[in-house]
N, C-alpha and C positions, 0 to 999 in steps of 0.2 A: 770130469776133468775141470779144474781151474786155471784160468788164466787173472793173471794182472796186467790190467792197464795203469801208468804211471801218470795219469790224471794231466798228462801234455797240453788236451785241449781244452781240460778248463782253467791252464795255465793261462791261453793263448788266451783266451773270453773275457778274463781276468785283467791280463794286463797289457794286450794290445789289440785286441778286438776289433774296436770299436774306432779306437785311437789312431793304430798302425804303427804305436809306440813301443819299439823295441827295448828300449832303455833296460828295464828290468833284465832279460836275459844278460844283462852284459854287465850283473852285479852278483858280489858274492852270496847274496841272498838264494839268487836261483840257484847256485851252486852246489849253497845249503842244503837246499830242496834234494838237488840229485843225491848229495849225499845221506841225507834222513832217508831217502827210497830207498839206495841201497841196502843202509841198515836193515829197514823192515822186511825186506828178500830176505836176508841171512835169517835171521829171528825168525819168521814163516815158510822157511823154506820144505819142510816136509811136508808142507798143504798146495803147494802154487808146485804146476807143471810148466809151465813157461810164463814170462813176461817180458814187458813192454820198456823201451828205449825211453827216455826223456827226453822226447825229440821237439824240435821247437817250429812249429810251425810258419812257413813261408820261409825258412832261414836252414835250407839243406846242407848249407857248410856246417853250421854250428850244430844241426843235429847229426851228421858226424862224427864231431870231436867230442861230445858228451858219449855217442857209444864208442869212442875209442878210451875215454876217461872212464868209463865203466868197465869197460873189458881191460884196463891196466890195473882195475880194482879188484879182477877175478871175477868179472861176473860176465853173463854172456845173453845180453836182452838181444829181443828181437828188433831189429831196425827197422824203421817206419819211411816212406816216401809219399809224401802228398801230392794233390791234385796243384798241377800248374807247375811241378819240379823241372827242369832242364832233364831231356831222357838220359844223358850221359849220368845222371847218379843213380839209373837203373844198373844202367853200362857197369860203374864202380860197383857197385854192390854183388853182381854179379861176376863181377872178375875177383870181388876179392873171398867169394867162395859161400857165401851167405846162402842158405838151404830154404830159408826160409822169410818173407820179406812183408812187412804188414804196409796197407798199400789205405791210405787216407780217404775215405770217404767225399760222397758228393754236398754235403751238410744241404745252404740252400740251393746249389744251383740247379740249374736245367739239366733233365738225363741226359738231353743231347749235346748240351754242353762239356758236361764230366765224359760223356763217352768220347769227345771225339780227341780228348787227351787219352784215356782208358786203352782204346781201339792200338794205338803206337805204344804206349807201355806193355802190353798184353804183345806184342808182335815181338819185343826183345824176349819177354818170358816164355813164348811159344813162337819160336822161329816158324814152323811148319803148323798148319792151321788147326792139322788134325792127329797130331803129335801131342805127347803128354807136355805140360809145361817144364819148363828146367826145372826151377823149383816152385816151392811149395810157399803158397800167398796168404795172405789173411785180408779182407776187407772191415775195415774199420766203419761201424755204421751202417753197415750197408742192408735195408731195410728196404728198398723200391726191389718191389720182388724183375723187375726186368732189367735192372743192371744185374741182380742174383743170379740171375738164369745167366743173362750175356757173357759170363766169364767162367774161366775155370778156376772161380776160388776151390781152396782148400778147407777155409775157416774164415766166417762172418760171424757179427757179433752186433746184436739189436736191442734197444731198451723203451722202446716203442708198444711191445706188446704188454707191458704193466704200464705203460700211461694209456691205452687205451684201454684195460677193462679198469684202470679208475674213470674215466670220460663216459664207461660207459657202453665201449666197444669191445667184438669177438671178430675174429678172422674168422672167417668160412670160405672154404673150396668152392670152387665153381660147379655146379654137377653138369655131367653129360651122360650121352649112353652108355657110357664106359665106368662109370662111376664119379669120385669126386679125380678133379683133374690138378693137379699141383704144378702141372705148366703153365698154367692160366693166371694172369692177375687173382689174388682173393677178393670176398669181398669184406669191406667192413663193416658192418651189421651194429647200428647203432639202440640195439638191443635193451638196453638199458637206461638208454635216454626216454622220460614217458612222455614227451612230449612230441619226440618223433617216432616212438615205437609204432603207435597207426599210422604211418606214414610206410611204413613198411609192406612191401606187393607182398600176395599171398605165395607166390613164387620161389620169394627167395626165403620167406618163412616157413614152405615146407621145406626147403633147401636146408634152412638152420635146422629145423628139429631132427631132420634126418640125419646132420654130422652129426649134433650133439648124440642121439643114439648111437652114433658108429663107436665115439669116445667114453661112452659110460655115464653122462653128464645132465643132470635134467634144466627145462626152462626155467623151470620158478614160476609155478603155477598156484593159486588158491592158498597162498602163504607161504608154499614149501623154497625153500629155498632154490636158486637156479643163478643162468645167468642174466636175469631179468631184472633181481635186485642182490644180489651179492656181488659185491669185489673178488672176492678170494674165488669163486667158480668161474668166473670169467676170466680170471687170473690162468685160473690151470686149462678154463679152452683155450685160450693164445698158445699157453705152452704146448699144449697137445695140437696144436696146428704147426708151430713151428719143427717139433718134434716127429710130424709125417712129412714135413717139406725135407726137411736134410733128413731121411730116409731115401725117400724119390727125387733128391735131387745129386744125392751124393756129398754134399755141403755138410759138415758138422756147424753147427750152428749155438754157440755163443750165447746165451740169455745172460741181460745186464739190465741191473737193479737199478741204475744210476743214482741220485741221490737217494732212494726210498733204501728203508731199509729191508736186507735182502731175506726172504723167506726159507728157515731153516732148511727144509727139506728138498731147497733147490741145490743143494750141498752133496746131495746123496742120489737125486734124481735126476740132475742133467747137466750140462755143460753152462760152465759158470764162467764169467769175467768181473771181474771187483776192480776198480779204482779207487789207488791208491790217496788220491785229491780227497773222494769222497768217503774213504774208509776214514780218513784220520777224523771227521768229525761226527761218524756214525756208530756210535759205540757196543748196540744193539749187534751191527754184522761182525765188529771185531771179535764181540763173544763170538760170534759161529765160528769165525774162523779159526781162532784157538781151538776152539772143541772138534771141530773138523781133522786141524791139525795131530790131535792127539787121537784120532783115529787110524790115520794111516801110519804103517809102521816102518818106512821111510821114506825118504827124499824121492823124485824121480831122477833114473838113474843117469838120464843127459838130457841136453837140450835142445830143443827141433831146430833151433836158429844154427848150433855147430856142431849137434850130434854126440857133444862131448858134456861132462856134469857143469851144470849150470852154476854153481858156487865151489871157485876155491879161496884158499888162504894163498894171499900174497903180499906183500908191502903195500901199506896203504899210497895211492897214486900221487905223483905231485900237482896243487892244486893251481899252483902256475901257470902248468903245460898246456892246461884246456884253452884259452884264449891267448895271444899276444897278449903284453903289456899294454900296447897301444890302442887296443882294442877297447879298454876298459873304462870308464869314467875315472876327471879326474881326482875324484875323490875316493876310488879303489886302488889310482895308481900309485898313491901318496900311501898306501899300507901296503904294498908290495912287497 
């Protein structure tokens, strides 16, 4: 499965981050932006099974009106709500029928911070504790394997596990008597650093040879390849740790390349997310994507977000309607 992200949060990093300067969203620039995404929907559309809102972070009004400027465009992204939102836009989004709701990550804060906003989000989404959720979530980021466990996502999405076997690192299960245990924190095995690899208990090194046996995957021993000094073999133990955790945990689970470019075969082998932000300058994964594209022999037939097909033909939307006049600099409002 692929999904697209609409590269929102490297909007946000980009041009209010740091600053807390909004300015840019409230220019025809960004507007631009939504509208070159939409494009690239249309044009990729037989490869992408859902995508992502241009939603703007800290600013839940305005990332409203962009998915209602999308959806006046025929298109039908998934709407996103971040940490620190007012719960009444769970409230709206839920009343206005949304099946499907991608719920914004803890980036740096504290778990117990993000949870104790999480814990009251989660309680409009599952009225009763132990009741299915109304609908169906996505966390965004969401890589602390105990917020993972703590919820009833539907669909997370990590990019964590390719910057750890370049660092160096491999996820491994915790063993018990039972076997290896996917409830359990993992550990991260920094395998491939030589400088801390003797630093490593003998413990949790037969802990690693034993996953890697479970997965097919050797150390890298006596020159041969492993994950001891290869990238690309540590690459595929993350994935193959992630790919038994959303097994035993229920979780479909999202692999994202983020700016690296994305390895072809993760096209065919597992559950993909691409951003859109970091597609347009990564020309290596647009090739996959095209040829991905030209594989499947069509569109998917609707969309998780409304159930219904994800791209129609409709009048293109008025670009007015997205903001007040007033709202705009005034040097947007003098081209009006």
């Amino acid at each position: 499965m692929l999904a697209l992200d609409s590269g929102a949060f490297s909007l946000y990093s980009k041009h209010a981050g740091i600053t807390e300067d909004f300015s840019y969203f409230d220019t025809w620039a960004f507007l631009d932006y939504v509208d070159e995404y939409a494009d690239f929907v249309r044009d990729h559309e037989e490869a992408i099974d859902w995508f992502v809102n241009v939603d703007v972070i800290s600013r839940p009004e305005q990332s409203w009106e962009v998915l209602k400027y999308m959806e006046s465009d025929g298109l039908a992204p998934m709407p996103v709500i971040h940490y620190g939102a007012d719960l009444h836009w769970v409230e709206k989004h839920l009343e206005a029928g949304y099946q499907y709701l991608g719920i914004g990550g803890p980036r740096t804060l504290h778990t117990s911070t993000y949870a104790r906003w999480a814990d009251q989000m989660f309680k409009l989404i599952c009225p009763r504790r132990h009741d299915k959720p109304l609908v169906k979530t996505h966390g965004f980021g969401m890589t602390r394997h105990d917020l993972l466990m703590r919820y009833p996502w539907t669909t997370v999405d990590s990019k964590t596990w390719l910057q750890a076997a370049f660092n160096g690192q491999i996820w491994v299960p915790p063993r018990t008597r039972n076997g290896f245990a996917f409830d359990l924190r993992p550990r991260i095995v920094p395998i491939g650093q030589t400088r801390r690899r003797n630093t490593i208990r003998w413990h949790v090194l037969r802990d690693v040879r034993e996953w890697l046996d479970s997965i097919g995957l050797p150390l890298g021993e006596n020159e041969e390849p492993g994950v001891t000094n290869d990238d690309h073999t540590r690459t595929i133990a993350n994935l193959a740790y992630f790919d038994a955790l959303s097994k035993h945990s229920g979780k479909m689970i999202f692999t994202s390349s983020g700016s690296q470019s994305t390895p072809e075969s993760l096209f065919d082998e597992a559950n993909v997310m691409l951003s859109y932000y970091e597609l347009r300058e990564n020309r290596e994964t647009m090739k996959r994507l095209k040829r991905h594209s030209g594989k499947r022999s069509s569109a998917p037939s609707y969309c998780p977000t409304t159930g219904v097909r994800h791209t129609t033909k409709k009048s293109p939307p008025n670009r007015n309607s997205i903001w007040t006049v007033r709202s705009l600099p005034s040097a947007i409002r003098e081209g009006v």
